[in-house]
C-alpha positions in Angstrom: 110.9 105.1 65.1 108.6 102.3 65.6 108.4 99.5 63.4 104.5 99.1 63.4 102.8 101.4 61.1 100.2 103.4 61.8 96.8 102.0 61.3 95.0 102.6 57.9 93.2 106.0 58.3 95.0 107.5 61.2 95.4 110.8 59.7 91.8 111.3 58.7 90.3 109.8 61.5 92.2 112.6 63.4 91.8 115.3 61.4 87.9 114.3 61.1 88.3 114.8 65.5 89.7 117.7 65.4 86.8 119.0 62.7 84.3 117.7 65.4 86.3 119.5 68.6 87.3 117.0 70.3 90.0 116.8 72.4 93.6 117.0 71.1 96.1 114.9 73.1 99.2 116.2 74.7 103.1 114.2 74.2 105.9 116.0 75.7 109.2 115.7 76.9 110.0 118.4 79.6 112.5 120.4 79.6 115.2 119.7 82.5 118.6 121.4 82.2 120.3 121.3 85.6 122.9 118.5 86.8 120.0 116.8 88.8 118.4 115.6 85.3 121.3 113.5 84.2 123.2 110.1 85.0 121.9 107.7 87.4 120.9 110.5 89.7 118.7 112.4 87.6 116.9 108.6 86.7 116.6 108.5 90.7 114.9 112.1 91.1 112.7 111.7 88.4 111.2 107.7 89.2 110.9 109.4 92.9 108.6 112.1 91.7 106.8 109.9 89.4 106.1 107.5 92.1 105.8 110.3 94.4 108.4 109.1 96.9 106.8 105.3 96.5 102.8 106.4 97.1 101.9 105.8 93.6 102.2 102.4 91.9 104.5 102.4 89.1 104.6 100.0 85.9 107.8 98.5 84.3 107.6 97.6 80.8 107.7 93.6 82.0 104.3 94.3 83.4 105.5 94.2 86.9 103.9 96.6 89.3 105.9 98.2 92.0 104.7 99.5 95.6 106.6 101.6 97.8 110.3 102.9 97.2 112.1 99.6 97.9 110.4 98.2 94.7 111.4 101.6 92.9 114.9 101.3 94.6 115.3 97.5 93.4 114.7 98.3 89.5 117.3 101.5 89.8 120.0 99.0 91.1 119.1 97.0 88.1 119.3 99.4 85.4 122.2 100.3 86.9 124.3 97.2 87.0 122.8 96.1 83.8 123.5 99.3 81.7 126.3 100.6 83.7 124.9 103.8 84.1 126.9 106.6 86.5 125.8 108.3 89.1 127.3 111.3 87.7 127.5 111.9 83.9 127.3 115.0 81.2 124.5 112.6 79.5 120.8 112.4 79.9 120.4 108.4 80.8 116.4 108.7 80.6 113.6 109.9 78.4 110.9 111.2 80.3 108.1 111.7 78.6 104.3 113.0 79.6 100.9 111.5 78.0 97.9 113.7 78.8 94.6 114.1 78.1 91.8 116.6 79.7 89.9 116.5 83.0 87.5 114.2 82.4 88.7 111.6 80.6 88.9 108.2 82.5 92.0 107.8 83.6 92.4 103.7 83.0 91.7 104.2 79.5 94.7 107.1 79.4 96.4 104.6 81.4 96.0 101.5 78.9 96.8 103.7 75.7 99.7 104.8 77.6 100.9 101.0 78.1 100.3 100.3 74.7 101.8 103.2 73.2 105.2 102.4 75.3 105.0 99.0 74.3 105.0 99.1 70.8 106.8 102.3 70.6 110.2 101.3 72.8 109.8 97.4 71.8 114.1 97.2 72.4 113.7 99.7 75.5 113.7 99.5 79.5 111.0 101.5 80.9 108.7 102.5 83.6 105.1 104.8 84.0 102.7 105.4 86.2 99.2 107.5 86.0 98.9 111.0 87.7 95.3 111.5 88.7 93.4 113.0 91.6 91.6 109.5 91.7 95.0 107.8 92.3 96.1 109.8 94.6 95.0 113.3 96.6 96.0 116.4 95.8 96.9 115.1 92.3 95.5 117.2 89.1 91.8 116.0 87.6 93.7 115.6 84.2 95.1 112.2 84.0 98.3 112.2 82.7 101.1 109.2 82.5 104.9 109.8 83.2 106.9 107.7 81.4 111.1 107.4 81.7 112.6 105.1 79.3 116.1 104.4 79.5 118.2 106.5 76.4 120.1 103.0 75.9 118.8 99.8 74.6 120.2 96.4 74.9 121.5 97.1 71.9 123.3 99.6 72.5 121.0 102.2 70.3 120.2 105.7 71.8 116.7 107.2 71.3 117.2 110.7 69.7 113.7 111.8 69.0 112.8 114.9 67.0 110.0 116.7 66.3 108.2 114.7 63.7 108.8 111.8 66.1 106.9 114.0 68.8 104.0 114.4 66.3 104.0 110.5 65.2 104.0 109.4 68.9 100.5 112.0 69.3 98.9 110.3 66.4 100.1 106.8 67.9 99.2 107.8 71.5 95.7 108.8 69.8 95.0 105.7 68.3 95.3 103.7 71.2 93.2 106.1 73.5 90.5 105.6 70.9 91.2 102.0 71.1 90.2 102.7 74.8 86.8 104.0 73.2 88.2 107.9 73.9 86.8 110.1 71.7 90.3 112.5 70.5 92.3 114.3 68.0 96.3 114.3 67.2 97.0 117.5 64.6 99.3 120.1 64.2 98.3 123.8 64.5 98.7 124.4 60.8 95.4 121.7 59.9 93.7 122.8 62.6 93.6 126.5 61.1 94.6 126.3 57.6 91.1 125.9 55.4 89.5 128.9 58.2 92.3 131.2 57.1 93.2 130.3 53.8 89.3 130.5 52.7 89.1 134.2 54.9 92.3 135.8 52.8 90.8 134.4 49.2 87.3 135.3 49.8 88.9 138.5 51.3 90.8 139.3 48.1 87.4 138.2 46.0 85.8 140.9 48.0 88.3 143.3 47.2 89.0 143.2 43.9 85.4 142.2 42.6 86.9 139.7 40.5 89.8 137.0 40.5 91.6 133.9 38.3 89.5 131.2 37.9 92.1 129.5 39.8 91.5 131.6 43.0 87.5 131.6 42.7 88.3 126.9 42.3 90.5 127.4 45.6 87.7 129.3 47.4 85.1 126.9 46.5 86.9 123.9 47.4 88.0 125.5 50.9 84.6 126.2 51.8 83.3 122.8 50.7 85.9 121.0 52.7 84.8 122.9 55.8 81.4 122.2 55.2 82.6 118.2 55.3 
């Protein structure tokens, strides 16, 4: 977890987002299960298709930006030596991680929350991203999205482990610095998103029903339907 809390308000400035449809951002962490996604070599095939063999720029967490596939083959020797990290292995050495937002969006601003996000979420970590966008690159997508691979291992020796509260922090983090950015966006789960629409449809459903109901149901309904109206 990151030691920097989230900013006052977070939560309702995203639920308040969401209320107002706009966009929600996307974190994940794909799913890779073959040998090819683990040791050195699955480091290696992934920072060669998020630099697409060397055409797209990528950016190390030192803020140095490498061109071409020597500059991406120089910082795999060094995580490498430094980390020891073996070719082969039974372990996943890297996170890899995608920050998206919609077509749209402008891709420097998804670019600069993405930096951000990294930097104060993996302060003790080795990492590099770069931005996936049709205006980096043709033939790439007209969402922008950042892939980032941060080694498991820190200097310290600490593994990342992330679960899925961590997923759902890093949305609300990765939010706040894309509205940092002046992006206008949201970072809830499904269950705010629906809960007052179908909690207030089964109570006013039963009230319908039944004619009558407790106090306490008629209070529950009223105060669903007010919080919608806000």
């Amino acid at each position: 977890r990151s030691k920097h809390p989230l900013k006052p308000g977070s939560a309702l400035a995203s639920l308040t987002a969401a209320a107002r449809k706009h966009p929600e951002v996307m974190v994940k962490i794909p799913k890779r299960h073959s040998a090819n996604s683990k040791g050195m070599r699955g480091i290696r095939n992934h920072l060669d298709y998020v630099s697409r063999n060397g055409e797209i720029a990528v950016e190390t967490d030192g803020g140095e930006i490498l061109h071409g596939k020597k500059d991406v083959n120089r910082l795999l020797h060094h995580w490498q030596q430094h980390f020891g990290i073996q070719n082969e292995s039974k372990y996943r050495e890297a996170l890899n991680i995608v920050l998206s937002m919609p077509a749209g969006t402008p891709p420097e601003a998804v670019k600069n929350a993405a930096r951000e996000f990294a930097a104060e979420q993996f302060p003790n970590n080795q990492y590099a991203f770069a931005l996936h966008h049709e205006a980096e690159r043709e033939g790439e997508p007209p969402h922008p999205h950042v892939h980032l691979c941060v080694l498991m291992q820190n200097d310290m020796g600490e593994r990342l482990n992330p679960r899925k509260n961590d997923l759902f922090e890093w949305r609300v983090r990765f939010a706040e610095k894309l509205r940092d950015e002046g992006v206008l966006c949201a970072a809830t789960k499904r269950v705010h998103r629906g809960r007052v629409q179908k909690a207030e449809k089964s109570i006013l459903r039963a009230m319908r029903s039944r004619g009558k109901v407790p106090d306490r149901y008629r209070r529950q309904a009223e105060e669903l339907i007010e919080a919608g109206k806000n």
